[in-house]
Backbone as CSV, one residue per row, in Angstrom:
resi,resn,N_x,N_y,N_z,CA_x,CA_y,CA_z,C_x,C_y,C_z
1,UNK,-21.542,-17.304,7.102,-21.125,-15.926,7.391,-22.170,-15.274,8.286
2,UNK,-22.069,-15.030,9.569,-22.593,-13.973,10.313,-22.866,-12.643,10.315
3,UNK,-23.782,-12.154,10.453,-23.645,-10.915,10.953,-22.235,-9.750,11.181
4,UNK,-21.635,-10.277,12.302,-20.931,-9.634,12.942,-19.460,-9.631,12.274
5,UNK,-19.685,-10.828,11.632,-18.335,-11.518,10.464,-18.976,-10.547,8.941
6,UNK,-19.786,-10.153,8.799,-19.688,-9.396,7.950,-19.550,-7.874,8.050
7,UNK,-19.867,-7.785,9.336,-19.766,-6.273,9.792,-18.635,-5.647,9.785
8,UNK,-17.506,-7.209,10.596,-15.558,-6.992,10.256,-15.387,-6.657,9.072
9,UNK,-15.760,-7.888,8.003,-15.270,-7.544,6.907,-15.598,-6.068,6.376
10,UNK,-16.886,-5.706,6.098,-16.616,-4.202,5.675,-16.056,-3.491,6.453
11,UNK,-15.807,-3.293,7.919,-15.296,-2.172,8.517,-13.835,-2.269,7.798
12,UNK,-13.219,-3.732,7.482,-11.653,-3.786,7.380,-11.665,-3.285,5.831
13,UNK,-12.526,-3.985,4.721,-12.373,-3.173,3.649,-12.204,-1.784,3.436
14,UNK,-13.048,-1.467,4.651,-13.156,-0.052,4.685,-11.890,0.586,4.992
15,UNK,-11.231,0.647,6.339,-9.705,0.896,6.268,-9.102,0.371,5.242
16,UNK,-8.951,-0.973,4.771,-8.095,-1.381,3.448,-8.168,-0.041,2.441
17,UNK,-9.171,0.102,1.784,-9.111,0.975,0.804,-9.189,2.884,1.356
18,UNK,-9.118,3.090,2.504,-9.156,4.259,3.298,-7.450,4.614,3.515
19,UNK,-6.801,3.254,3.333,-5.504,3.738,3.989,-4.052,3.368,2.839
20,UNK,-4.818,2.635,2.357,-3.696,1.600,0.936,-2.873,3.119,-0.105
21,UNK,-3.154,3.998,-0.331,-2.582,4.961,-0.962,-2.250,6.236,-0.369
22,UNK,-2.550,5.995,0.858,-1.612,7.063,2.007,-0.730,6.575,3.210
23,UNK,0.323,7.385,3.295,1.798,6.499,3.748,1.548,5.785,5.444
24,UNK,0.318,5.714,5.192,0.360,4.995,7.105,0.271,3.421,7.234
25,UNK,-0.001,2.577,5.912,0.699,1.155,6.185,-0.809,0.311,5.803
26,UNK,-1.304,0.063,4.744,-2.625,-0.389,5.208,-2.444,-1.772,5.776
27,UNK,-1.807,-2.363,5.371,-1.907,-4.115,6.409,-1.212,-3.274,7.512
28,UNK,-0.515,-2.716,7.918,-0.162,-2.523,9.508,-1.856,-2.153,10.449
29,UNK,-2.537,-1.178,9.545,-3.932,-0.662,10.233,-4.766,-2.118,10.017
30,UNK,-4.292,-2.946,9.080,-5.465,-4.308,8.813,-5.349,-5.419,9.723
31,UNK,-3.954,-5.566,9.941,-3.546,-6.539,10.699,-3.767,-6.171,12.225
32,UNK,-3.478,-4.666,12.439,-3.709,-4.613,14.142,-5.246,-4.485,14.517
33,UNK,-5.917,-3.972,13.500,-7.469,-4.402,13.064,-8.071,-5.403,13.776
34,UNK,-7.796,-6.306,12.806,-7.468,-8.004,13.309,-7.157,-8.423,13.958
35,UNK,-6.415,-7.824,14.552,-6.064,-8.869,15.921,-6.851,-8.342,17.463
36,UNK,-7.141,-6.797,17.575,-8.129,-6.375,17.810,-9.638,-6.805,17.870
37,UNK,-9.933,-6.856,16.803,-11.709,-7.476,16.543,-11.608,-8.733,16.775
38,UNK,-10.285,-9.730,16.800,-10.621,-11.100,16.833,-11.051,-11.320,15.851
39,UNK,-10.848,-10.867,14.676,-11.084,-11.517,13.156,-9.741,-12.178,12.649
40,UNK,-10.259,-13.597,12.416,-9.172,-14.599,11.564,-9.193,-14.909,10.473
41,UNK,-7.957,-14.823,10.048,-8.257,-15.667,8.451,-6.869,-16.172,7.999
42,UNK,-7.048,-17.138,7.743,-5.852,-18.693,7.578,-4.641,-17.532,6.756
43,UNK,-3.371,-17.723,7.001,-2.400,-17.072,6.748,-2.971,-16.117,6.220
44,UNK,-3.639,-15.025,6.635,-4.187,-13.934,6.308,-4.727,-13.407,5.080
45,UNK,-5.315,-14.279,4.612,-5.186,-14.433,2.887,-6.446,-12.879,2.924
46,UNK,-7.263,-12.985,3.604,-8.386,-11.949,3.447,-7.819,-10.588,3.388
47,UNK,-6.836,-10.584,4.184,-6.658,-9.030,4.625,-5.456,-8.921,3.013
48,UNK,-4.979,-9.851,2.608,-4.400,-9.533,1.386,-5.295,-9.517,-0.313
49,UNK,-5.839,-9.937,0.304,-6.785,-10.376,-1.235,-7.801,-9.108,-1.595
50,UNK,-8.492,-8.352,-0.183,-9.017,-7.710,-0.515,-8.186,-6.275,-1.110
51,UNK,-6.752,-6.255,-1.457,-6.207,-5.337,-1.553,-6.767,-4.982,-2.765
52,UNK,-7.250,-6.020,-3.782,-7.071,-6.091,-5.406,-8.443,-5.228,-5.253
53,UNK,-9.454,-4.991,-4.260,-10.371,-3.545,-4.290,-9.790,-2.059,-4.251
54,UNK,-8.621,-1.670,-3.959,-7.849,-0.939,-3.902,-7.515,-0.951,-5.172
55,UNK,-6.734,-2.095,-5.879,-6.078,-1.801,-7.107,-7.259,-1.439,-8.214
56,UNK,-8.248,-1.551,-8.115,-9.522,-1.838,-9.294,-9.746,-0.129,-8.585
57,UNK,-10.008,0.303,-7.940,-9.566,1.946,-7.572,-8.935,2.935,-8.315
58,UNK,-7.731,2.137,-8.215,-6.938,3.057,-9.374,-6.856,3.211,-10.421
59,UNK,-6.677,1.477,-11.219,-7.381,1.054,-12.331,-8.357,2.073,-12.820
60,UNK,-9.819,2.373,-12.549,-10.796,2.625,-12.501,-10.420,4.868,-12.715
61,UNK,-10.208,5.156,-11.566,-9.652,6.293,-11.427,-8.460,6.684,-12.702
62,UNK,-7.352,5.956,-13.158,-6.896,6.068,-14.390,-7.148,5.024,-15.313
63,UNK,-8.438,5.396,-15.660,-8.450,4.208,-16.437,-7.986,5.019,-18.535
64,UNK,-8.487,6.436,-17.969,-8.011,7.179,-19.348,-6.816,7.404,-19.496
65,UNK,-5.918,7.664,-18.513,-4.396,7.301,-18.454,-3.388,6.314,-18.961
66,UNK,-4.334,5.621,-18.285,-3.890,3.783,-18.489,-4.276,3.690,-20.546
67,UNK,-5.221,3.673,-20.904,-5.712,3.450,-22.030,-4.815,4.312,-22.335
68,UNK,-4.325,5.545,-22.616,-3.285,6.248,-23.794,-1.940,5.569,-23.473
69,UNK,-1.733,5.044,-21.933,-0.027,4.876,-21.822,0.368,3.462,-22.842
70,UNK,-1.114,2.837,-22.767,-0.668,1.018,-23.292,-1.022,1.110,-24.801
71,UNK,-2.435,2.179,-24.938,-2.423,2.273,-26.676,-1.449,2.897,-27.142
72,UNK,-0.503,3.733,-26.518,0.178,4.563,-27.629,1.562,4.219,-27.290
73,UNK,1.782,2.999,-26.628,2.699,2.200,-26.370,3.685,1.691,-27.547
74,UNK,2.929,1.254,-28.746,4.124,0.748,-29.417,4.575,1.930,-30.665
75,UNK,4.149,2.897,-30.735,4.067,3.850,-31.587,5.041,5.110,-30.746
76,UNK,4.643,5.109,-29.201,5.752,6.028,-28.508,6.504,5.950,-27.361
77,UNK,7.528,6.154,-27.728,8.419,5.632,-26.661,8.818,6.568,-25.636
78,UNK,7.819,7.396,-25.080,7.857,7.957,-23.938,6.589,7.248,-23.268
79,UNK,5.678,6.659,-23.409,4.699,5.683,-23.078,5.459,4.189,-22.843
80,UNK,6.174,4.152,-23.898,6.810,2.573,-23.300,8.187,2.720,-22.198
81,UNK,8.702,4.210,-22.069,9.502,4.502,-21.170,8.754,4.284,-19.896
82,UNK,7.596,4.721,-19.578,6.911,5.014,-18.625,6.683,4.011,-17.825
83,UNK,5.858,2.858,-18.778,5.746,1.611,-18.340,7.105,0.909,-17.995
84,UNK,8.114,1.233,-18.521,9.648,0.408,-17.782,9.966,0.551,-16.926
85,UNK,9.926,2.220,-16.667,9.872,2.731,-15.314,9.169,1.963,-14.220
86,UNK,8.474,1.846,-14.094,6.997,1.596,-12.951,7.630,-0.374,-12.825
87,UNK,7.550,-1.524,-13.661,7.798,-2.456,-13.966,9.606,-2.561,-13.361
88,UNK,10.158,-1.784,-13.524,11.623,-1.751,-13.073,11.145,-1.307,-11.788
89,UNK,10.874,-0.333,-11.117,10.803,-0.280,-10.046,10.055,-1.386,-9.221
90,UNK,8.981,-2.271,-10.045,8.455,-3.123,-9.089,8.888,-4.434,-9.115
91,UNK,10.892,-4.587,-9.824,11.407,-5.792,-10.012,11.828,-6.001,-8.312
92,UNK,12.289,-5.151,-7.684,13.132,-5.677,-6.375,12.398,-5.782,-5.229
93,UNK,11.248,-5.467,-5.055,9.987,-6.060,-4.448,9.766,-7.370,-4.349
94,UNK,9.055,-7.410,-5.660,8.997,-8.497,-6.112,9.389,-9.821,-5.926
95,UNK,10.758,-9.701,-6.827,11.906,-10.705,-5.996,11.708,-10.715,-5.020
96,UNK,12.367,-10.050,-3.616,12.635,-9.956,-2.214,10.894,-10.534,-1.923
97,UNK,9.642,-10.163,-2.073,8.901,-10.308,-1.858,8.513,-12.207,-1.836
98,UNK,8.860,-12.272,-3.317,8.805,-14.196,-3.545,9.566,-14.919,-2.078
99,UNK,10.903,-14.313,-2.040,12.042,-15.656,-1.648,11.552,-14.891,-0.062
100,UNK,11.155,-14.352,0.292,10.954,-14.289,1.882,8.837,-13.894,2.326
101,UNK,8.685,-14.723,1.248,6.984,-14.588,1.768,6.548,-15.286,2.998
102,UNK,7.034,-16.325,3.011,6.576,-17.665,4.174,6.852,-16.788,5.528
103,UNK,8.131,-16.557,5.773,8.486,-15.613,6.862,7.686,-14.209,7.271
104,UNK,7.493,-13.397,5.791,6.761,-12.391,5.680,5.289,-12.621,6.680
105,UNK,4.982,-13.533,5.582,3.080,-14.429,6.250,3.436,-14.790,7.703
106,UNK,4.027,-15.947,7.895,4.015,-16.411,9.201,4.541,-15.872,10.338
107,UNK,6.093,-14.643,10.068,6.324,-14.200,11.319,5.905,-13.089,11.540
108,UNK,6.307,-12.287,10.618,6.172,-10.578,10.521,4.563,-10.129,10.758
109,UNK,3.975,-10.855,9.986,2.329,-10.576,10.018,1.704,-11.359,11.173
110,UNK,2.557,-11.542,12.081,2.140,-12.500,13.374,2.404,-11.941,14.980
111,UNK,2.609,-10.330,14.340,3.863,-9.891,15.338,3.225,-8.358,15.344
112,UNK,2.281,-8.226,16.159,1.326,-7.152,16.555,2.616,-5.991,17.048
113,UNK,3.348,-6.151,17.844,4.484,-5.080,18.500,4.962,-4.687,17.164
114,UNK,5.916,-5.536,16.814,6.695,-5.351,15.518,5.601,-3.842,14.907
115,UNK,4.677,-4.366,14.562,4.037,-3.367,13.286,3.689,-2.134,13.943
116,UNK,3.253,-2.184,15.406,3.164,-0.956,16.104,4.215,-0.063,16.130
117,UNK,5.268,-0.600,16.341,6.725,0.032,16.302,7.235,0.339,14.976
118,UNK,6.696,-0.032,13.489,7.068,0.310,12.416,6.004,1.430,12.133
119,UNK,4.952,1.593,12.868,4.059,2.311,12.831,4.470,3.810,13.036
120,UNK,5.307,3.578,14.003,5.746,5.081,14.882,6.810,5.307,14.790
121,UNK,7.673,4.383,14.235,9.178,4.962,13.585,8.846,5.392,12.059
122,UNK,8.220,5.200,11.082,7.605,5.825,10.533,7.155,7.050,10.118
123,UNK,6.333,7.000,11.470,5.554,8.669,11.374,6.669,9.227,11.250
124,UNK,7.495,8.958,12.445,8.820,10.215,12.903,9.930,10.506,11.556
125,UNK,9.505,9.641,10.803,10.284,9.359,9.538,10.096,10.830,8.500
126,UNK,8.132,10.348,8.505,7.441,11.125,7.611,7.243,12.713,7.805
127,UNK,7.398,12.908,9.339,7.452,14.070,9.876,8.902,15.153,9.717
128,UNK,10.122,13.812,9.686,11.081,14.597,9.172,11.169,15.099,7.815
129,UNK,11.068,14.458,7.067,11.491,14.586,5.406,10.252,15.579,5.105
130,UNK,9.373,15.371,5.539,8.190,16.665,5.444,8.899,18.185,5.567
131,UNK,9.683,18.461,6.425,10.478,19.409,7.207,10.978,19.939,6.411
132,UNK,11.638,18.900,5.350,13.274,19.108,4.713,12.685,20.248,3.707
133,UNK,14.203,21.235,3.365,13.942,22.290,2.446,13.911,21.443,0.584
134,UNK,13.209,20.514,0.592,13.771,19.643,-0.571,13.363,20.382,-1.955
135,UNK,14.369,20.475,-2.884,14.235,20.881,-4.131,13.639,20.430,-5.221
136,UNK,12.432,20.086,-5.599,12.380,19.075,-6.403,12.138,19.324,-8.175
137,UNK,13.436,18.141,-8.785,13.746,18.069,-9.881,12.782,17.403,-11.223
138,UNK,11.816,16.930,-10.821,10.669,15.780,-11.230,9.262,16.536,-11.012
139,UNK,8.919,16.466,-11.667,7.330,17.109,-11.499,6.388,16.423,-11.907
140,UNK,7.012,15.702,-12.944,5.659,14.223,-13.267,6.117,12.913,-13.269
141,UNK,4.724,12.448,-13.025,5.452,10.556,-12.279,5.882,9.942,-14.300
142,UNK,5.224,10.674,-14.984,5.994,9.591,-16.211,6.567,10.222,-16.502
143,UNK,7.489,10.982,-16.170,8.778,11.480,-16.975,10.089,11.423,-16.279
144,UNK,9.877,9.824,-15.112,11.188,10.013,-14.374,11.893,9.592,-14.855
145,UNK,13.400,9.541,-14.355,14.798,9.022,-15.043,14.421,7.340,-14.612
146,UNK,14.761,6.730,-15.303,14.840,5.182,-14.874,15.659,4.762,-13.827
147,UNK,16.742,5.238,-13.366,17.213,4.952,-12.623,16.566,5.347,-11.111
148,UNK,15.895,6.640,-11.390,15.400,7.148,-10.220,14.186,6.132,-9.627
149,UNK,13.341,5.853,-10.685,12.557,4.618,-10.311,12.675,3.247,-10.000
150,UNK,14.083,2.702,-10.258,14.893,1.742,-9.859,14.796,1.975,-8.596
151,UNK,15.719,3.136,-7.787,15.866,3.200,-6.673,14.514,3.734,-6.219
152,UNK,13.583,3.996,-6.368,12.188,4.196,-5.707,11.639,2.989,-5.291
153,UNK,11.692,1.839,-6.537,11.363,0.201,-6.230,12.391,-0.501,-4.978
154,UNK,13.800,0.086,-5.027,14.332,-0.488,-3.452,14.143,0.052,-2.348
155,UNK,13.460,1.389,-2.339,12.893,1.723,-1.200,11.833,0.952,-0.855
156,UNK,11.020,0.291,-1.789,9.463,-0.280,-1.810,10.123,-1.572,-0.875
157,UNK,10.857,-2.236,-1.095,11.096,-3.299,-0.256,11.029,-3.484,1.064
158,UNK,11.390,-2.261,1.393,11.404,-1.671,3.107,9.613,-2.242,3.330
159,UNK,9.045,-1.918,2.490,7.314,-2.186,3.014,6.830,-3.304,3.449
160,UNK,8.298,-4.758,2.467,7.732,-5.869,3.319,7.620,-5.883,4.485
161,UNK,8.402,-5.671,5.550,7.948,-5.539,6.698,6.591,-5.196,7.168
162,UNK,5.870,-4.573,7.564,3.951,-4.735,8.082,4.270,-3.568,8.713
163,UNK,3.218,-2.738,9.027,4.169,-1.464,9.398,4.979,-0.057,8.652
164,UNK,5.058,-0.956,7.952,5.920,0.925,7.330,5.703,1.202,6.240
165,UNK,4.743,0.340,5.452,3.733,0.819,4.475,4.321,1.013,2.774
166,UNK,4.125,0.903,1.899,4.359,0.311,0.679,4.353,1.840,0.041
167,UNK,3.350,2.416,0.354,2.957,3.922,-0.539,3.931,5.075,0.183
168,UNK,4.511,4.723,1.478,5.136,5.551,2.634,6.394,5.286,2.480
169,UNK,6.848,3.957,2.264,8.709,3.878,1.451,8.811,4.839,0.071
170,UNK,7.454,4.282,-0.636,8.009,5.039,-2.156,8.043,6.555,-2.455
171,UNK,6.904,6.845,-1.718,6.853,8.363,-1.771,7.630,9.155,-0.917
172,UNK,8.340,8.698,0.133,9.754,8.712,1.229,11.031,9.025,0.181
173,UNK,10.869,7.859,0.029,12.501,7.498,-1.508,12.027,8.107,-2.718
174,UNK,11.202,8.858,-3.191,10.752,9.090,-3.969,10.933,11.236,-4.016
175,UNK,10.832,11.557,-2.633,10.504,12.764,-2.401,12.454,12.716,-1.465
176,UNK,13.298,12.290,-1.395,14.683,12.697,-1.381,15.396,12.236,-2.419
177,UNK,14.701,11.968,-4.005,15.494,11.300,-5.123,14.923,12.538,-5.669
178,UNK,14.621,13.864,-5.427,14.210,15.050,-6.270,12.703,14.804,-6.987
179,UNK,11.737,14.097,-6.235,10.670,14.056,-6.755,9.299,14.780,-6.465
180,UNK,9.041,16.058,-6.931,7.532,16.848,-6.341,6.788,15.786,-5.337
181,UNK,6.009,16.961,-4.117,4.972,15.768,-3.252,3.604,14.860,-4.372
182,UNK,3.332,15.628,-5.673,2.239,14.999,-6.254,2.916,14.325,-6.829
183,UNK,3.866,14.235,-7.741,4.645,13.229,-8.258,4.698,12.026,-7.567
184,UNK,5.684,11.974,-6.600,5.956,10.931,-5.942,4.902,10.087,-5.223
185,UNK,3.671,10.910,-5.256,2.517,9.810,-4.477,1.450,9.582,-6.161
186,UNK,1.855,10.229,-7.178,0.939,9.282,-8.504,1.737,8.564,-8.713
187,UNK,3.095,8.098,-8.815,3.816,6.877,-9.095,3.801,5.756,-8.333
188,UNK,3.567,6.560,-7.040,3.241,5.736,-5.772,1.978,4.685,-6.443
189,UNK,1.056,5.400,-7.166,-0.063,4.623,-7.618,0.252,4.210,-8.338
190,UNK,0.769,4.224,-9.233,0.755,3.542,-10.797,1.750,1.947,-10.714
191,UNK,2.810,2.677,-9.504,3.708,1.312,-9.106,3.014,0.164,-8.039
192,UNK,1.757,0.834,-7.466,0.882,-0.242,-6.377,-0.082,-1.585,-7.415
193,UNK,-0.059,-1.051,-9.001,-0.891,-2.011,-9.492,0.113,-3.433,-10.308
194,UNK,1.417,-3.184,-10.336,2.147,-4.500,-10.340,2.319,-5.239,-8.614
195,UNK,2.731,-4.422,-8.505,3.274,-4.729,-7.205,1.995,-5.429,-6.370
196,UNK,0.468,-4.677,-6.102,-0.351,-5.192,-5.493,-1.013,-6.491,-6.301
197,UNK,-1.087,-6.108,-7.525,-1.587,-7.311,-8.310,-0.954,-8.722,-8.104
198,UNK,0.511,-8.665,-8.061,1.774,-9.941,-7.949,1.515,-10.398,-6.692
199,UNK,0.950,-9.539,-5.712,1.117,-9.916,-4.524,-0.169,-11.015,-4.065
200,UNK,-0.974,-10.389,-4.319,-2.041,-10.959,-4.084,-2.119,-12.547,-5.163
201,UNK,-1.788,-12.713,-6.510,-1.758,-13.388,-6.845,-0.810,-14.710,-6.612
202,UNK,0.110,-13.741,-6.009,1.412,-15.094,-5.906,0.650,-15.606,-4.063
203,UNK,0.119,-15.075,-3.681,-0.463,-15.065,-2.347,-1.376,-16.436,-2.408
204,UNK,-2.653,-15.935,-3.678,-3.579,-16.926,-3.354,-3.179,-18.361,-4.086
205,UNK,-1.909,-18.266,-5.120,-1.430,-19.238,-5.217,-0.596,-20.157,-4.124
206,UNK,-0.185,-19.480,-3.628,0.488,-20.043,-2.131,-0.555,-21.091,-1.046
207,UNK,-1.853,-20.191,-1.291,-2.598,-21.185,-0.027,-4.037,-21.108,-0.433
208,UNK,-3.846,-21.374,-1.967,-5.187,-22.430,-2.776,-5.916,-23.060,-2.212
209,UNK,-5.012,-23.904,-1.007,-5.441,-25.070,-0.317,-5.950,-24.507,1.066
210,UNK,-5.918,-22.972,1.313,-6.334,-22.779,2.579,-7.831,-21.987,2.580
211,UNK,-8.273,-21.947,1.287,-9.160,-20.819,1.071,-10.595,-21.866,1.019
212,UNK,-11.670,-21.391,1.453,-12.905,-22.026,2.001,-14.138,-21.150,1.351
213,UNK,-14.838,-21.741,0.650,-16.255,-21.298,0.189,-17.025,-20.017,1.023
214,UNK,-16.886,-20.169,2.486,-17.440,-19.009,3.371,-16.230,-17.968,3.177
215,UNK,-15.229,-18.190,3.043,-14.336,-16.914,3.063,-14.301,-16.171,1.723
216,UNK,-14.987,-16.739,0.687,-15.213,-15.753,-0.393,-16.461,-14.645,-0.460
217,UNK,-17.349,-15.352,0.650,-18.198,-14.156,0.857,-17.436,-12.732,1.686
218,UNK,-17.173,-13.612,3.198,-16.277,-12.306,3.359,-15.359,-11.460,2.428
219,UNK,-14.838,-12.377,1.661,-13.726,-11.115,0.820,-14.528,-10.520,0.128
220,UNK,-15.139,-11.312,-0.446,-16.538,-9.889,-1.700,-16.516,-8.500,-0.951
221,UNK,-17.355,-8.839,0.146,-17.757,-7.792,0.972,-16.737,-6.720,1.355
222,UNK,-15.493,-7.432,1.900,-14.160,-6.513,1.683,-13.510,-5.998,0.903
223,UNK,-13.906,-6.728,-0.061,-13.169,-6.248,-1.912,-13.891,-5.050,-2.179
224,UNK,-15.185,-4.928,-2.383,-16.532,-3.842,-2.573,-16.107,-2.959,-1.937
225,UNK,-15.748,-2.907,-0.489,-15.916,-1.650,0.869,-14.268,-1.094,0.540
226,UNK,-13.556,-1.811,0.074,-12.122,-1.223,-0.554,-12.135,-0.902,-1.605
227,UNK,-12.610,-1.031,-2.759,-12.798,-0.597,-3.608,-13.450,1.057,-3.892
228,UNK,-14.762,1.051,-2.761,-15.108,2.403,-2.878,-14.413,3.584,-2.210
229,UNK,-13.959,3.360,-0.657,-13.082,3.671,-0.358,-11.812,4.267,-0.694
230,UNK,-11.212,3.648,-1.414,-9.604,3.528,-2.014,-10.422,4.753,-3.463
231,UNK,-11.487,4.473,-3.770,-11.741,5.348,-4.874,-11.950,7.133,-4.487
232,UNK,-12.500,6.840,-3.645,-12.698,8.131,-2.816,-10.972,8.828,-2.589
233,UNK,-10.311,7.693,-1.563,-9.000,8.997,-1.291,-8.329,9.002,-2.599
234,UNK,-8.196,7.756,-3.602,-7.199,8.361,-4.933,-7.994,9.903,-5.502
235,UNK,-8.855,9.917,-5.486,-9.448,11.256,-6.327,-9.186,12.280,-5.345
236,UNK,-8.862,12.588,-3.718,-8.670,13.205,-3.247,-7.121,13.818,-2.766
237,UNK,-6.605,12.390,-2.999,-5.248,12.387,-2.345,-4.282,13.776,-2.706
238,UNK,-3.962,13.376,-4.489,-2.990,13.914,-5.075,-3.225,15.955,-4.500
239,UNK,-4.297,16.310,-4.779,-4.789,17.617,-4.496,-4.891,18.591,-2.831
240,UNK,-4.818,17.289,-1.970,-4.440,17.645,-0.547,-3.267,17.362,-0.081
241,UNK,-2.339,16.740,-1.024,-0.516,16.254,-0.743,-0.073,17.440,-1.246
242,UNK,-0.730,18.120,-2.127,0.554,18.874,-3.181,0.029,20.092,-2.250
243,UNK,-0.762,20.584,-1.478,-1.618,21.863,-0.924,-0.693,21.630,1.297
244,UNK,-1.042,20.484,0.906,-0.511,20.403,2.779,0.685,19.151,3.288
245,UNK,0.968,18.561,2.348,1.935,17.749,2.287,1.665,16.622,3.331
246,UNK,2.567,15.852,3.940,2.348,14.607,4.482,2.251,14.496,6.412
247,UNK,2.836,15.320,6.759,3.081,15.971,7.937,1.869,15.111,9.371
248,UNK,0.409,15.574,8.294,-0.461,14.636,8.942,-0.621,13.052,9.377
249,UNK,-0.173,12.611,8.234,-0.398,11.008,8.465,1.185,10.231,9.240
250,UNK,1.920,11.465,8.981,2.764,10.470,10.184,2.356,11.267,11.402
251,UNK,1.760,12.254,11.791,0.934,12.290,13.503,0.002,11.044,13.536
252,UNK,-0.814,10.515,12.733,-1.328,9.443,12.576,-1.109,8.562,12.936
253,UNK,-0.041,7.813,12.174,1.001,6.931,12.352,1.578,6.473,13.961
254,UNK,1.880,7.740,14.334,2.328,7.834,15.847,1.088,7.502,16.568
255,UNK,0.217,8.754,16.483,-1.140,8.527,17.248,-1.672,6.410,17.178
256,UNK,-1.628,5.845,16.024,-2.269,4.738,16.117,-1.350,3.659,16.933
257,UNK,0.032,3.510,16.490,1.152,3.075,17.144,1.072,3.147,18.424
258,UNK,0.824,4.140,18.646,1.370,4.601,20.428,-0.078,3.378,21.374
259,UNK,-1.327,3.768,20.221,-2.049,3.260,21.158,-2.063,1.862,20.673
260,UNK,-2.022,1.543,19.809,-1.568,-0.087,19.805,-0.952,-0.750,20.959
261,UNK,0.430,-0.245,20.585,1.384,-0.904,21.789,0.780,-0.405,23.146
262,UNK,0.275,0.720,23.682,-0.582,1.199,25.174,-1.580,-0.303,24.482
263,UNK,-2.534,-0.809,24.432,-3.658,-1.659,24.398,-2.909,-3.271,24.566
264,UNK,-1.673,-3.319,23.460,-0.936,-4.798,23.807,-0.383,-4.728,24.954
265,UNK,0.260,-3.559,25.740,0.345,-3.833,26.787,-0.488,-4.304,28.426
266,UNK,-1.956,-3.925,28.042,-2.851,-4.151,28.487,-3.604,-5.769,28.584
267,UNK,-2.672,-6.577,27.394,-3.292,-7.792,27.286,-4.062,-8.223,26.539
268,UNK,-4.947,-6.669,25.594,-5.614,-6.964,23.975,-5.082,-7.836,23.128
């Protein structure tokens, strides 16, 4: 490991956990990252693995949450509602996620335009529904209807794609299913730790055989720089969504997009 190979890795941890719980796409910012810096890594296992610094974020950030929802789990069944919720929503992911990974890995995450362009259809996405006069019926992420979180988890699918971001479908589908802006981005969290956990795991089971003694240093280093990161905006997030709403990160979105595709056209 070099120098300069470690310098990538934290800068990318650093976006990893800077961007993973706000709707602008973090593998879309990781991957065009990457292809940018000229940082590689065998079916991209790095830029996925270090997500699980992100999830240990939230983890960490509710970890007193977490401890009442699972202790008082078999005694109350608005705690074991909660958890069905979140687990149902992260069934159709999931699935869809298994039976089209290879494609996912090899084409989609191979395809710098593609993600620029999910980048900026996106924003324009996030900029509308921001707009909308929306009413919302939901005010806390554990007290949604199950069904509503069903359909929050088939919005999540939209995220396989690279580009249009995992936390930016749910809190999208989440905020026109009658769900408050803080609501819909703490479920956003609570549903990123099946969902990111499965991913990464069914991931490094996939390419066991591709992973190399030097690339666990890099991921440390990326795991750590996402981890603190991702800890920083969860404690900030919920309190600047519910005060100014989302409006910003799809100008973002656009702003990074636009210059992506301006730089690939250039031959970067």
């Amino acid at each position: 490991m070099t120098l300069p190979e470690a310098a990538t890795a934290l800068l990318l941890g650093l976006l990893e956990g800077a961007t993973e719980f706000i709707p602008v796409s973090s593998t879309g910012h990781l991957v065009l990252a990457s292809h940018f810096l000229g940082f590689d890594s065998p079916n991209n296992t790095f830029q996925v693995v270090i997500q699980l610094g992100a999830v240990l974020a939230i983890v960490i950030a509710y970890l007193g949450k977490l401890a009442w929802v699972f202790g008082s789990a078999p005694r109350d069944p608005a705690a074991r509602r909660f958890i069905g919720a979140v687990l149902l929503a992260f069934l159709p992911a999931a699935l869809l996620g298994a039976l089209l990974h290879d494609v996912i890995k090899n084409v989609l995450f191979e395809t710098p335009l593609l993600i620029a362009t999910m980048l900026i259809l996106g924003g324009v996405v996030l900029l509308l529904v921001d707009r909308l006069p929306l009413r919302p019926r939901y005010e806390e992420a554990d007290h949604l209807p199950l069904g509503t979180a069903f359909a929050i988890g088939l919005c999540q699918c939209l995220a396989l794609v690279p580009g249009v971001s995992r936390s930016g479908s749910t809190i999208v589908g989440a905020l026109l299913l009658g769900v408050s802006k803080r609501a819909a981005a703490e479920f956003s969290f609570f549903l990123s730790l099946p969902t990111m956990g499965g991913a990464v795991a069914y991931d490094l089971y996939k390419n066991r055989d591709a992973l190399a003694f030097d690339d666990m240093g890099l991921i440390a280093l990326g795991f750590a720089m996402a981890f603190l990161s991702g800890l920083l905006v969860v404690r900030i997030l919920l309190d600047f969504v519910g005060r100014r709403g989302f409006a910003i990160f799809g100008w973002w979105r656009i702003l990074v997009g636009g210059a992506a595709i301006l730089f690939l056209s250039m031959g970067f």
